[in-house]
C-alpha positions in Angstrom: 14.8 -48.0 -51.9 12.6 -45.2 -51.2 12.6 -42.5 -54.0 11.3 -38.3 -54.5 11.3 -37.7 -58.0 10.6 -33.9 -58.8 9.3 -32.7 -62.3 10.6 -29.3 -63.4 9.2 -27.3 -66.0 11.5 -24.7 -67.4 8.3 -22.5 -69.5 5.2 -22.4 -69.0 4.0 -24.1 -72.3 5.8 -27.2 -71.6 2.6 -30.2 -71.8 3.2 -31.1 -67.7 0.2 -32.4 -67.6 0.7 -35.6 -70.3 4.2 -35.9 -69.2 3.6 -35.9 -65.8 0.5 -38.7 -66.5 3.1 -40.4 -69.2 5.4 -41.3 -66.3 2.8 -42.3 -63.9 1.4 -44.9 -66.1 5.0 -45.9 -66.5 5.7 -46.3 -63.2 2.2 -47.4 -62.1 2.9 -50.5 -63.9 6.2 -51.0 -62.2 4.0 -51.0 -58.9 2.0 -54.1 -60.5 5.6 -55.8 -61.1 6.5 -54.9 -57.3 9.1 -52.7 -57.9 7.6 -49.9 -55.8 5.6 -50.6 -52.7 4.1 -47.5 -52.7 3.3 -44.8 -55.1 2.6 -41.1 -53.8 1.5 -38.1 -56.3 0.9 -33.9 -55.2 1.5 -31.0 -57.0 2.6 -27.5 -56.1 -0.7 -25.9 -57.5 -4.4 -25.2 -56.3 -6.7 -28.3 -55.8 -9.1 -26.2 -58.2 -6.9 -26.2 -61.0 -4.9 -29.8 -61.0 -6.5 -31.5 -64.2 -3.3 -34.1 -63.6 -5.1 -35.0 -60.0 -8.4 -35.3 -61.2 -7.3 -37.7 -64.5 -5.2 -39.8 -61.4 -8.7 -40.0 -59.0 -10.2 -41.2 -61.6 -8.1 -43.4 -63.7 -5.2 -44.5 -61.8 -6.5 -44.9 -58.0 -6.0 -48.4 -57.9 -1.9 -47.7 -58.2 -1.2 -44.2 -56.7 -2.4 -42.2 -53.6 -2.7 -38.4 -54.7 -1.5 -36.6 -51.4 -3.1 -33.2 -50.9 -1.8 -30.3 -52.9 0.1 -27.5 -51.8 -0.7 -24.2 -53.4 2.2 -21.9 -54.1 0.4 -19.7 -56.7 -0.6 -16.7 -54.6 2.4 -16.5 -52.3 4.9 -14.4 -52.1 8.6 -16.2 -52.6 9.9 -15.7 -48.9 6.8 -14.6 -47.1 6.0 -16.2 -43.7 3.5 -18.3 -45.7 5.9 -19.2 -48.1 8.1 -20.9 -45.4 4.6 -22.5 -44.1 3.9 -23.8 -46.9 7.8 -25.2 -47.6 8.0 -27.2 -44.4 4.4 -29.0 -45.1 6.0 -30.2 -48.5 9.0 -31.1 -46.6 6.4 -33.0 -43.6 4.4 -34.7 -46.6 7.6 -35.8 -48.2 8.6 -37.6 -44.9 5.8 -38.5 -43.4 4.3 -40.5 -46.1 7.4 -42.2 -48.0 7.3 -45.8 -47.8 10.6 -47.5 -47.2 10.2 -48.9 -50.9 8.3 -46.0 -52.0 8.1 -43.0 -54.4 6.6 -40.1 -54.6 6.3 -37.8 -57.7 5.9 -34.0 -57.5 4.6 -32.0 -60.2 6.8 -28.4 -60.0 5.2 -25.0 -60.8 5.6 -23.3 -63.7 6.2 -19.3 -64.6 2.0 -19.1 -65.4 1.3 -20.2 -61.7 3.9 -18.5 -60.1 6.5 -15.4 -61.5 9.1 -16.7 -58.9 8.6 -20.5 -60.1 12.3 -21.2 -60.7 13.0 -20.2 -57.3 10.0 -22.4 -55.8 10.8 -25.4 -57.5 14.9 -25.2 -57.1 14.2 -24.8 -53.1 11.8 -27.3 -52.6 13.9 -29.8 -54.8 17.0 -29.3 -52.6 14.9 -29.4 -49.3 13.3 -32.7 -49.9 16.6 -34.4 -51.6 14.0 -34.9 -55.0 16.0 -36.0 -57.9 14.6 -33.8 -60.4 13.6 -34.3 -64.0 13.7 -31.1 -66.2 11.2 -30.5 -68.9 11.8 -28.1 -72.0 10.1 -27.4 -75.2 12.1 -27.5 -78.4 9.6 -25.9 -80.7 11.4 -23.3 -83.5 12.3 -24.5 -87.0 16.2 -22.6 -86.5 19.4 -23.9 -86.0 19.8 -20.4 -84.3 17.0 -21.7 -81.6 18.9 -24.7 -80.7 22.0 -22.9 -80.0 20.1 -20.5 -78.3 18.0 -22.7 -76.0 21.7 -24.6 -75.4 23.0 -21.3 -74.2 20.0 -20.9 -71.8 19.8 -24.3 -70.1 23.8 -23.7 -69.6 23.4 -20.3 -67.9 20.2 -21.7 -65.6 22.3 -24.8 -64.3 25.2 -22.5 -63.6 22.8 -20.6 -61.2 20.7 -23.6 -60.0 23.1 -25.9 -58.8 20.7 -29.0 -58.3 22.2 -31.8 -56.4 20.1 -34.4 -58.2 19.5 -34.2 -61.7 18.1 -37.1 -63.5 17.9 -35.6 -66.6 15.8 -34.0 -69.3 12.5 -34.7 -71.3 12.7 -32.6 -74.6 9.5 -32.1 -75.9 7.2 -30.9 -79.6 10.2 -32.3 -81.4 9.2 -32.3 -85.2 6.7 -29.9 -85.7 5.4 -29.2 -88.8 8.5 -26.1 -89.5 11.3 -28.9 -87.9 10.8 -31.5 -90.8 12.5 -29.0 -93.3 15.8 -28.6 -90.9 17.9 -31.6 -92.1 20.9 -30.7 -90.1 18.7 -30.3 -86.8 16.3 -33.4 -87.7 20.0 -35.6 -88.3 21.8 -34.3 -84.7 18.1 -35.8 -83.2 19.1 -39.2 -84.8 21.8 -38.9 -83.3 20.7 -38.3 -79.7 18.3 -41.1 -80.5 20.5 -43.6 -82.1 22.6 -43.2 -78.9 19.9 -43.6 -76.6 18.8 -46.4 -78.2 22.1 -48.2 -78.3 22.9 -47.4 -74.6 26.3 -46.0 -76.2 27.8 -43.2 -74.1 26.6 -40.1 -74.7 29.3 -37.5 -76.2 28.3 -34.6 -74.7 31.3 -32.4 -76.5 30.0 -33.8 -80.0 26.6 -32.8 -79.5 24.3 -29.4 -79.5 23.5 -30.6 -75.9 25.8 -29.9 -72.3 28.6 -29.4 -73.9 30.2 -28.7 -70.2 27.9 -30.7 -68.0 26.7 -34.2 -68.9 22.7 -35.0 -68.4 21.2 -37.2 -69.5 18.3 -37.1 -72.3 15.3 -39.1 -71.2 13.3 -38.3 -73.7 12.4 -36.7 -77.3 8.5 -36.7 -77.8 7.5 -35.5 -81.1 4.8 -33.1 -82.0 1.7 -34.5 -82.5 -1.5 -32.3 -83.6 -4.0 -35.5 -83.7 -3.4 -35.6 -79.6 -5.3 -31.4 -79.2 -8.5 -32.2 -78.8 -10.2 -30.9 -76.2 -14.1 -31.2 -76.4 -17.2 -29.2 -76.0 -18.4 -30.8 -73.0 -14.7 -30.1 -71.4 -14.4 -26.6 -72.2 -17.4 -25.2 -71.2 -17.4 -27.4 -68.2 -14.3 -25.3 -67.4 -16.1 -22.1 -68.0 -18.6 -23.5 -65.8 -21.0 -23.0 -68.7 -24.5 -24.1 -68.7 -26.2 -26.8 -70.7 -29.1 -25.3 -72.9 -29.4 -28.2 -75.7 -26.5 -30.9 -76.1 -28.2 -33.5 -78.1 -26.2 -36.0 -79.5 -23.0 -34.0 -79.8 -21.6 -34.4 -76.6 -18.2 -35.8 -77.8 -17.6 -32.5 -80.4 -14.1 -32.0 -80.7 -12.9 -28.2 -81.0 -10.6 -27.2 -82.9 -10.8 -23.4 -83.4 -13.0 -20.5 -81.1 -14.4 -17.9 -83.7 -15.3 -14.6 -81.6 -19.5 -13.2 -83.5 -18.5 -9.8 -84.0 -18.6 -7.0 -86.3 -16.5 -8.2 -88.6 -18.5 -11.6 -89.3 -18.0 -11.2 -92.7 -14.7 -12.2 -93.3 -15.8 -15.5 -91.2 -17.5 -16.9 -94.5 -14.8 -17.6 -96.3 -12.9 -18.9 -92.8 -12.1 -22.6 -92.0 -14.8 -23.0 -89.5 -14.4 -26.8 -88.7 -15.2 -27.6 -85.6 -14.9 -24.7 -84.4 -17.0 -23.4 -81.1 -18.5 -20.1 -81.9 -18.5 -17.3 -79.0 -21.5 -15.3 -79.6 -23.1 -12.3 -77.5 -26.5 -13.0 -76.5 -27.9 -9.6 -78.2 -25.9 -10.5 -81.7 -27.5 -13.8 -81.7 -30.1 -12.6 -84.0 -27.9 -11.5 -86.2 -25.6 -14.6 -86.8 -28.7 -16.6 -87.5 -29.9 -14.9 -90.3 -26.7 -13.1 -91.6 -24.3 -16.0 -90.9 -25.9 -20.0 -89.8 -27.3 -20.5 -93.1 -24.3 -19.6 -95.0 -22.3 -22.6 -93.0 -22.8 -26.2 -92.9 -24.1 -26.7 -89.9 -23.0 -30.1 -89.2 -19.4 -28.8 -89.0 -19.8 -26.5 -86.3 -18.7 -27.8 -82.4 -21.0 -25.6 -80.3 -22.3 -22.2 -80.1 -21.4 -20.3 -76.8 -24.2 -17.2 -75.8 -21.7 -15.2 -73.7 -23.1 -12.4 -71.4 -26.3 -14.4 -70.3 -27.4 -13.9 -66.5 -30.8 -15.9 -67.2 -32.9 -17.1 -70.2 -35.3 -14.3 -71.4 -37.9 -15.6 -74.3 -36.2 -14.4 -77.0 -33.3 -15.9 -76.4 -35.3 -19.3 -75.6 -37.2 -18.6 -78.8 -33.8 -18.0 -81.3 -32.5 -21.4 -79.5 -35.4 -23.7 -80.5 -34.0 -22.8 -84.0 -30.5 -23.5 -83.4 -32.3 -26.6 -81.5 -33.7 -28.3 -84.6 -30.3 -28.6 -86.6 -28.4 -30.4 -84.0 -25.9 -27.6 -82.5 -24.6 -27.7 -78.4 -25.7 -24.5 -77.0 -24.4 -23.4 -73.9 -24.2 -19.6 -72.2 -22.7 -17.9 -69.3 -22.7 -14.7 -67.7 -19.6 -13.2 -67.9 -19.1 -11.3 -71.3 -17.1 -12.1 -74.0 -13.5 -10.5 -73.4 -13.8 -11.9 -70.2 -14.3 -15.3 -71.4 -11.4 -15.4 -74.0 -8.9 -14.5 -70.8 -10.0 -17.3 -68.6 -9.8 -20.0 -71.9 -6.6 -18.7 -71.8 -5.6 -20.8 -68.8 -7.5 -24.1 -70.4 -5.2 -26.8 -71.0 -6.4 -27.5 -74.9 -3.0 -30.5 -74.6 -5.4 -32.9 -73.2 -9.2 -34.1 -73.0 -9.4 -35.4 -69.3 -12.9 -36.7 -69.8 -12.3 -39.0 -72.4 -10.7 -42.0 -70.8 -9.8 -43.3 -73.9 -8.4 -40.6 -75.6 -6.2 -40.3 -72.5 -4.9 -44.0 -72.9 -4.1 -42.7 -76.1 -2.2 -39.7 -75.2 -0.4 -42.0 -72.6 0.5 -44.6 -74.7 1.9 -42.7 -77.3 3.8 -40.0 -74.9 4.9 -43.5 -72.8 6.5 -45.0 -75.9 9.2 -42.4 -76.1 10.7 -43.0 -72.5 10.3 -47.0 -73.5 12.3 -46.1 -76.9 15.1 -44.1 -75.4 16.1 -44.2 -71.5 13.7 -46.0 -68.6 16.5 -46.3 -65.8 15.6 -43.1 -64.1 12.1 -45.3 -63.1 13.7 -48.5 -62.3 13.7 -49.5 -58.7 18.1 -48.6 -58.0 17.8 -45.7 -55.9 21.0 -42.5 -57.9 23.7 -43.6 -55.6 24.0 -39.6 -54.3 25.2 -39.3 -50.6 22.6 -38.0 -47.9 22.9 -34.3 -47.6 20.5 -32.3 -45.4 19.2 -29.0 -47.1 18.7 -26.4 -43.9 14.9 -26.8 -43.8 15.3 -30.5 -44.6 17.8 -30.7 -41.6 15.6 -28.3 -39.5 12.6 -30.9 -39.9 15.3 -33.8 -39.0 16.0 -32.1 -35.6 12.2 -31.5 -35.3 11.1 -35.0 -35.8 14.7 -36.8 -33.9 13.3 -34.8 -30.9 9.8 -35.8 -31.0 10.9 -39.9 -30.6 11.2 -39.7 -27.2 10.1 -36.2 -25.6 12.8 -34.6 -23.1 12.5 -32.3 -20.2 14.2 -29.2 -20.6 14.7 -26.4 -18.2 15.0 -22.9 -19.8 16.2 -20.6 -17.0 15.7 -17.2 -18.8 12.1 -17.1 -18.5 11.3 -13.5 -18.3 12.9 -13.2 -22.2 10.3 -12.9 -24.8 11.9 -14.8 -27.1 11.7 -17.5 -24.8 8.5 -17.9 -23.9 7.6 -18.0 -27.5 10.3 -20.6 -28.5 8.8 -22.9 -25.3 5.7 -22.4 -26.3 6.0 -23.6 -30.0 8.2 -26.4 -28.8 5.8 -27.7 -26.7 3.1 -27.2 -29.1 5.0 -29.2 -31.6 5.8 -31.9 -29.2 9.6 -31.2 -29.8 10.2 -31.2 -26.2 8.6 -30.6 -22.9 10.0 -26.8 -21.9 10.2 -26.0 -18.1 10.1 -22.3 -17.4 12.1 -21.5 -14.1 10.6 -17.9 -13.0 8.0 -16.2 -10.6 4.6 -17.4 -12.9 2.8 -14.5 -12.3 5.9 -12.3 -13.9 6.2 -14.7 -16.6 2.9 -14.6 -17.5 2.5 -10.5 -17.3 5.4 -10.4 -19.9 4.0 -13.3 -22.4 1.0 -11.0 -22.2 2.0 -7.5 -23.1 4.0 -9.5 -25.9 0.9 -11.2 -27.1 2.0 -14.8 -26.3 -0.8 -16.8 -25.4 0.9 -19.2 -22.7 -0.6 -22.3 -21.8 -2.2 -22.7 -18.4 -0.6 -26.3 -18.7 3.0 -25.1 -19.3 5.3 -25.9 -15.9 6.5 -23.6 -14.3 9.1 -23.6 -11.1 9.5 -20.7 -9.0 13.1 -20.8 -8.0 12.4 -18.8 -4.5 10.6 -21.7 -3.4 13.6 -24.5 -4.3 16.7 -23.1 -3.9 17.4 -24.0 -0.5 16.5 -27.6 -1.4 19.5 -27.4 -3.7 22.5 -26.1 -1.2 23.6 -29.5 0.7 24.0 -30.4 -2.9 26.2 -27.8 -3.7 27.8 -27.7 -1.0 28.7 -31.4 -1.4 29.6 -30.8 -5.4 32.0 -28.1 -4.8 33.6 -29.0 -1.5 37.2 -29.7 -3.4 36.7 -26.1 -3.6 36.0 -25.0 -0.5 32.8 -23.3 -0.9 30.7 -22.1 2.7 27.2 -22.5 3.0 27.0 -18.6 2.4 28.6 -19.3 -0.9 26.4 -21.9 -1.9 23.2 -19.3 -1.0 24.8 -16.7 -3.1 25.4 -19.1 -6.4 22.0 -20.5 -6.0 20.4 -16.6 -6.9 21.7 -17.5 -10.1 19.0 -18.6 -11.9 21.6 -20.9 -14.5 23.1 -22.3 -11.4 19.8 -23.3 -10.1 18.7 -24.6 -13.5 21.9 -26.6 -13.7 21.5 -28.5 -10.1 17.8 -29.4 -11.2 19.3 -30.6 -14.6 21.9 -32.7 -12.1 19.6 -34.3 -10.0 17.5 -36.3 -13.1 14.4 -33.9 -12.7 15.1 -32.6 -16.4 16.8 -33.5 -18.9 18.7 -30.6 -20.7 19.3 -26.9 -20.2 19.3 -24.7 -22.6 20.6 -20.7 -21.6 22.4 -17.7 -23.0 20.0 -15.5 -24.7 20.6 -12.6 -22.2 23.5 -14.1 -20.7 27.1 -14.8 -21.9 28.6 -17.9 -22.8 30.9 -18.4 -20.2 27.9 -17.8 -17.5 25.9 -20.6 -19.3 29.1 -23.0 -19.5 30.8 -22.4 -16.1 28.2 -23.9 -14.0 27.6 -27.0 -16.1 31.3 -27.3 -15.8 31.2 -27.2 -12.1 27.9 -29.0 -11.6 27.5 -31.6 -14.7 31.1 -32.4 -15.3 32.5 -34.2 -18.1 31.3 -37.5 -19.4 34.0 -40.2 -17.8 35.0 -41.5 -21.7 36.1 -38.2 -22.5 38.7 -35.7 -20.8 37.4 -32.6 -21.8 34.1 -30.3 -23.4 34.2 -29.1 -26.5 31.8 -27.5 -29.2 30.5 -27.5 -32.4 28.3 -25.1 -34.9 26.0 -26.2 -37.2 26.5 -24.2 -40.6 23.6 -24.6 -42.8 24.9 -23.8 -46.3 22.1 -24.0 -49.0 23.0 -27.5 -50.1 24.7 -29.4 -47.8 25.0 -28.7 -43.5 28.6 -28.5 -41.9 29.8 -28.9 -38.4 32.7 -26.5 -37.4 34.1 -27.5 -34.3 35.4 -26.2 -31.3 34.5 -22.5 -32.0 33.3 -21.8 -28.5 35.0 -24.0 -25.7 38.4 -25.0 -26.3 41.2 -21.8 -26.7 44.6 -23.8 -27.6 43.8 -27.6 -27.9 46.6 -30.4 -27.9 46.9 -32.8 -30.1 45.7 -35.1 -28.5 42.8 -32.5 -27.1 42.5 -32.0 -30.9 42.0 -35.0 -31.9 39.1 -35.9 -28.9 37.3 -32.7 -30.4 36.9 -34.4 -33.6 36.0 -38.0 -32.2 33.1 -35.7 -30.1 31.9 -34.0 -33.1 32.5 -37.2 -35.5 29.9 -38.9 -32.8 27.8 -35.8 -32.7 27.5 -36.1 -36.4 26.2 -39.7 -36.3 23.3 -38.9 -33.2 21.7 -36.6 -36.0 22.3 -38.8 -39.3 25.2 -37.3 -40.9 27.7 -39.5 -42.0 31.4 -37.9 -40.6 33.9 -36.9 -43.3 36.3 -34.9 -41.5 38.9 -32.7 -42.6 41.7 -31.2 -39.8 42.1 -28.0 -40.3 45.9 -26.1 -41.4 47.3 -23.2 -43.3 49.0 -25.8 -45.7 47.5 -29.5 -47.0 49.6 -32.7 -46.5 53.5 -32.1 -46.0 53.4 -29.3 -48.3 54.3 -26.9 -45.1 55.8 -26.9 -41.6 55.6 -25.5 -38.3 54.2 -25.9 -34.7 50.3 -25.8 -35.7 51.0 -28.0 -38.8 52.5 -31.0 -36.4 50.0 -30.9 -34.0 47.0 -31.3 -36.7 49.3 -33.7 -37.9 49.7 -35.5 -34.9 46.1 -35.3 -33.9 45.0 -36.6 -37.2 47.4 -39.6 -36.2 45.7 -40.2 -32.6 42.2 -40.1 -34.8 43.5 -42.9 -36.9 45.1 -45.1 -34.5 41.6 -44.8 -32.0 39.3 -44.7 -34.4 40.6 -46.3 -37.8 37.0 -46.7 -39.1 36.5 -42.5 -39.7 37.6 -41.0 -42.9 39.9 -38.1 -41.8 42.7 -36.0 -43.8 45.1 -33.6 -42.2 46.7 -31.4 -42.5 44.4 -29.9 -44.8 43.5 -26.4 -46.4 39.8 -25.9 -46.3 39.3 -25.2 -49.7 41.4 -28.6 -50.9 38.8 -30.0 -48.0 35.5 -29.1 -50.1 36.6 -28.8 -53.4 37.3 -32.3 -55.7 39.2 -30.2 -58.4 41.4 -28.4 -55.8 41.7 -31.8 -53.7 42.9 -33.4 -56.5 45.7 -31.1 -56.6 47.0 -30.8 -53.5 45.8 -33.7 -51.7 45.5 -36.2 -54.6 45.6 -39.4 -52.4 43.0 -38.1 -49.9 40.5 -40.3 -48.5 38.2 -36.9 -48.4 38.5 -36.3 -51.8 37.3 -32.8 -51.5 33.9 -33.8 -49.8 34.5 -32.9 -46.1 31.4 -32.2 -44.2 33.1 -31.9 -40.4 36.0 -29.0 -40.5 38.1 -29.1 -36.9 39.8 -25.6 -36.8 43.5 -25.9 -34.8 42.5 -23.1 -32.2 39.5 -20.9 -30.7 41.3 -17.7 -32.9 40.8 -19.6 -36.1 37.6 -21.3 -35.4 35.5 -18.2 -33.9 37.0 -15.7 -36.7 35.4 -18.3 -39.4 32.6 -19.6 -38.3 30.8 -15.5 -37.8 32.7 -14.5 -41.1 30.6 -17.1 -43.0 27.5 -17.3 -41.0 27.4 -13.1 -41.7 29.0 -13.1 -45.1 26.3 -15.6 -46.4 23.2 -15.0 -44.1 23.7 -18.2 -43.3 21.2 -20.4 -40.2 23.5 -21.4 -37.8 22.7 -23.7 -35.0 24.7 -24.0 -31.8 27.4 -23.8 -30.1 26.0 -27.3 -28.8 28.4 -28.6 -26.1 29.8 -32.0 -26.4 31.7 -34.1 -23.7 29.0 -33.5 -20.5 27.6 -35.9 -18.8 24.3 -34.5 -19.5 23.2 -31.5 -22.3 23.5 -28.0 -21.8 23.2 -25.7 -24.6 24.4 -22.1 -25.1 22.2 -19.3 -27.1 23.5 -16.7 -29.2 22.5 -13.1 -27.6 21.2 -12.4 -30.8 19.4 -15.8 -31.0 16.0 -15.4 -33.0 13.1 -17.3 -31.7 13.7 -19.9 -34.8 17.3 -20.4 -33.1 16.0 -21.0 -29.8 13.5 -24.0 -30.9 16.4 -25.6 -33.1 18.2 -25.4 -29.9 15.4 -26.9 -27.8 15.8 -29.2 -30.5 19.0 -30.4 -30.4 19.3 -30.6 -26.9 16.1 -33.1 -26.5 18.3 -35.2 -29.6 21.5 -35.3 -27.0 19.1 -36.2 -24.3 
């Protein structure tokens, strides 16, 4: 089973960087025992800065392909480049996942980006990642513990992730922890559990104590892994080489600033330590300070504030020369330097292949120890739930299988033009314009749409007349005259909905200027109803942040039977399969079960019967209340023997009144994307607009309607 695991950072001094490396070893080796096919790494930070892609390139290419990065560090949460940058995670995520694949993203953290939390919870939901939280527990108090508890309580409460593997706990046992009995004895607890497989208490423990998750692992503290080199850090300064000799492997510890206060440096621990040093005070350190120290305990000397060598300088270096210290300088000055070491990851030394091994291995050992299930090759049975960009991209790429013709009859709209010219551009459909094309293209101008020479066009004063034998022949039950038929045909939507008729496209899409019933009527008149159904009816897609619902008919349908009832679902039950959405479907009432009676409760409760008895294969309820319909706890009360079990995803309102009144109160109470209506039961597609439709709508719509094509 293909796989998105998502690593979250909750601070940003949480070591993402050997984790993240930690867990691709681990799982790089599963790939060697063919439990992935495929192994796919990017991160959600600058190309520039990703030490964790540059360690993969070089170390693990042979097992992983590292995708290209996505940088969310200098936008702004929401921005148009924001949502840009969203839907290429969401396009990488699909377009390279293998069917036995998995792809690991490395999440943001608050240094890169203030609004991280926000970043990583959306992307998470949008790509269906199950996500792996990591967290610090660093302080020596019992008060910290209950503390951190507290926080990681309050942020699940407000980020209500659909996947959640579970945590990695990290710098357990520093130096301060080994004096906290009680706190070191709960951890050998947690890890006596682990390590038995027993089930984990979570009421008994500092941890959850309202929401299990699991612990994946508890990595100690371990100072002997911080050591970043010479060679590494001035190599991220972008430092240049004056004399390295054979030090090239000098391990820093400590960065003493040269300054006035030198003095007090003496009687300092200046163990590899790499000395900062302004080039015009070099002078001094070398005859006030050097041969004070031992030399040979001293990483490197960095001359900060050097554009080029001058003599003296070159001359006070072939002194530093003879005894053996790395010299390097730069040109920026030393305050300057001090804030960009402050973004160096001193966790890790990425040019020392074996030190990494080292770091890996021991970092590795902890998730062998405690918990490896979250890597094994079972899929987190979760059911598939489309997040609204997720599902946006789904109608995006369904319509790009097999591209449809369709006709968009309000071509002197704006909004139009720009919607049929992204579709097209995105090969979501082929858009026909039906309009004079030398109005159409005066109006794409003055609104700065750049419309493609190649875009068709049909002028509907030079076809309508080829249309009127054929309405006259569609409508004779009706009596229409010939005079009749010329009259209908200056309808632009009646036009559009004979050429839909007679195979030349394939869908209609209409409404942005015009109402609903204008839209519908025709396709009513002229496309009739497919022959295994008896009527049209409609439904809304609701694109709620974690999950999308269909609420059906909202639109078509004023009073339904039962029986008329009951078709609506079957339609929207089949709808919901065309666009991979498995149907759960909950019939609509003021009261759940036999709990209340009355005209509208029978007939849900006789449609829901006609469901069963044609098709016995759907899970239905009704009579049902909507909130027993999405709610386990409240589904367990009222409908305790429901097949739904509070996880509806298709709601079928008993009338026009009820459905109409809902679906606008949610789609404006929550600002919610709603897609639709989308007519179901015609022969062929037509699609209504919303007046108010943006030029977002109007693509999904395009989209859809290819889909039903």
């Amino acid at each position: 089973m293909r796989r998105i695991i998502m690593l979250v950072p909750l601070n940003e001094n949480v070591s993402l960087t050997t984790i993240t490396l930690s867990l691709i070893d681990l799982i790089s080796k599963k790939i060697k025992n063919n439990c992935f096919k495929s192994f796919f790494y990017f991160s959600l930070i600058d190309n520039s800065i990703d030490q964790t892609k540059f360690i993969i390139n070089k170390y693990f290419l042979n097992h992983i392909v590292t995708l290209k990065n996505i940088d969310f560090s200098n936008q702004y949460f929401n921005s148009d480049k924001y949502h840009i940058l969203i839907n290429q995670v969401i396009e990488q995520c699909n377009t390279k996942q293998d069917v036995n694949g998995l792809i690991l993203i490395q999440g943001i953290n608050r240094k890169e980006h203030p609004d991280f939390n926000k970043i990583n919870y959306e992307i998470s939901q949008n790509v269906n990642a199950e996500v792996i939280f990591l967290e610090n527990l660093k302080e020596y108090s019992l008060e910290y513990i209950n503390k951190k508890e507290n926080e990681i309580k309050v942020f699940l409460k407000y980020n209500k992730y659909k996947k959640v593997l579970g945590f990695i706990f990290n710098n357990i046992n520093s130096p301060f922890l080994e004096k906290q009995y009680d706190f070191i004895e709960k951890l050998n607890i947690l890890y006596n559990l682990k390590q038995n497989k027993t089930s984990f208490n979570i009421k008994k423990n500092i941890f959850f104590k309202d929401k299990f998750f699991s612990i994946l692992a508890l990595i100690p503290w371990n100072k002997n892994l911080l050591k970043p080199s010479i060679i590494e850090i001035c190599h991220f300064l972008d430092a240049k080489i004056i004399s390295m000799n054979n030090k090239n492997n000098s391990i820093v510890k400590n960065i003493i600033i040269f300054d006035e206060n030198y003095k007090k440096i003496t009687i300092k621990n200046y163990n590899n330590s790499l000395f900062l040093i302004c080039f015009s005070r070099l002078e001094t350190f070398i005859t006030d300070l050097l041969l004070k120290l031992k030399t040979n305990k001293i990483s490197g000397i960095l001359l900060t504030g050097v554009s080029k060598l001058t003599k003296r300088i070159l001359y006070l270096v072939n002194f530093l020369k003879d005894i053996n210290i790395p010299i390097f300088f730069i040109n920026t000055n030393t305050i300057t330097t001090l804030s960009r070491l402050q973004k160096f990851n001193f966790h890790i030394n990425f040019y020392d292949k074996l030190y990494i091994h080292k770091i890996l291995k021991y970092t590795s050992s902890y998730f062998n120890n405690i918990n490896l299930s979250f890597v094994q090759d079972e899929i987190v049975n979760y059911d598939k739930k489309y997040s609204p960009k997720e599902f946006c991209y789904h109608l995006k790429t369904l319509s790009k299988k097999n591209i449809k013709k369709i006709i968009l009859p309000e071509s002197y709209e704006p909004r139009i033009l720009k919607a049929a010219l992204i579709s097209n551009d995105l090969g979501i459909a082929d858009c026909i314009l039906l309009g004079n094309e030398k109005k159409i293209f005066e109006i794409a101008s003055d609104h700065g749409i750049d419309l493609s020479k190649n875009i068709q066009i049909i002028n509907p004063d030079a076809v309508r007349k080829n249309y009127i034998s054929r309405l006259l022949e569609l409508r004779k039950n009706k009596g229409i005259t010939e005079f009749s038929a010329i009259k209908q045909l200056q309808d632009n939507i009646m036009l559009a909905t004979l050429i839909l008729e007679s195979h030349q496209v394939d869908g209609l899409v209409s409404g942005s200027i015009n109402t609903t019933a204008n839209t519908i009527r025709p396709a009513l008149q002229i496309i009739k109803t497919n022959p295994i159904y008896s009527l049209v009816s409609s439904i809304f897609f609701m694109l709620f942040p974690e999950e999308v619902f269909i609420y059906g008919d909202c639109a078509i349908n004023v009073d339904p039977t039962a029986e008329e009832l009951a078709e609506i679902a079957i339609q929207s039950a089949n709808s919901a399969k065309i666009f991979g959405i498995e149907p759960r479907i909950a019939m609509l009432s003021y009261s759940s079960g036999y709990s209340g009676y009355g005209l509208q409760v029978e007939k849900v409760r006789n449609a829901t019967s006609i469901i069963k008895l044609k098709q016995p294969s759907l899970v239905v309820e009704g009579p049902i209340q909507y909130d027993a319909a999405i709610s386990k706890k409240i589904s367990k009360l009222k409908t305790p023997n429901s097949s739904l079990e509070g996880s509806a995803n298709i709601f079928i309102f008993p009338d026009l009144n009820s459905g109409n009144i809902t679906y606008k109160a949610v789609q404006r109470s929550l600002g919610l994307i709603c897609i639709g209506p989308m007519l179901q039961g015609l022969k062929k597609p037509v699609n209504d607009l919303s007046r108010g439709a943006s030029i977002e709508d109007i693509v999904y719509t395009i989209a859809l309607t290819a889909i039903q094509a």
